[in-house]
N, C-alpha and C positions, 0 to 999 in steps of 0.2 A: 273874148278874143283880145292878144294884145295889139299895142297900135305902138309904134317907134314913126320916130320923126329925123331924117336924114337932110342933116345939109350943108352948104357949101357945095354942091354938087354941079361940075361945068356944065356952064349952058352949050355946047358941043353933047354932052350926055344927055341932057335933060330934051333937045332935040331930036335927038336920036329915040331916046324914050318914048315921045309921042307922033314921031314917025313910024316906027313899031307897034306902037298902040293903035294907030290909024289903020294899018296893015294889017290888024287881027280883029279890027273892030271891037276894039274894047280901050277903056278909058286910059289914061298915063298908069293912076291907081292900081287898075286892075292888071295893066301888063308888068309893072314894078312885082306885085304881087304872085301872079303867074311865073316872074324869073328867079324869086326867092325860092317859089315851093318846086320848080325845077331843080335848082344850087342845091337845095338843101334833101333831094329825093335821094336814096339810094339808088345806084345805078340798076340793080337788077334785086327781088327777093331772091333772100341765100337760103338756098334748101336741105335742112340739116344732111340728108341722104349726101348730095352733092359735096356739102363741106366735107363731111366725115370721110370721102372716098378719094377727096383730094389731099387730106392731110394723110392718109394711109398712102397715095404714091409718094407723096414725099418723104415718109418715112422707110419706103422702099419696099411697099406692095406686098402684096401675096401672091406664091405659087399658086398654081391650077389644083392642085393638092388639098394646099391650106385651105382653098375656098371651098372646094366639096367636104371636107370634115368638117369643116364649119357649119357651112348647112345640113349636114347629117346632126349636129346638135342641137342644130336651132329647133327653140319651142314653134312648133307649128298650130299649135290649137287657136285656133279663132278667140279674141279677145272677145269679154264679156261686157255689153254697151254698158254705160253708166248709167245707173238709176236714182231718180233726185227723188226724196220720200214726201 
């Protein structure tokens, strides 16, 4: 695990950091730590399904039409699980 070392940091913040920390019951450390891996989370997983459906309205959707010939082509056979030998 890496470890960084941050400072010149106002004592107004560093206050505040272990006011917060106190309030979660966890150390300066661990609440520093806690708001990194917050900042740094993605807001939500992107669900290829989700993405692909919103770059098709953006690019101006499909009829009611298009989507039923669509799924009249789509392979519908049940996929074959993977086998590791």
């Amino acid at each position: 695990m890496a470890n960084v070392q941050v400072r010149n940091i106002p004592e107004d913040v560093h206050r505040a950091l272990r006011v917060r920390a106190a309030l979660h019951g966890r150390s300066t450390e661990a609440e520093i730590r806690f708001i990194l891996e917050q900042a740094t989370r993605p807001a939500g997983n992107v669900k290829l399904g989700s993405l692909l459906a919103s770059i098709a309205r953006e690019a101006g959707g499909m009829t009611q039409e298009e989507a039923e010939r669509l799924n009249q082509l789509r392979d519908k056979t049940p996929a074959e699980p993977i086998r590791f030998k």
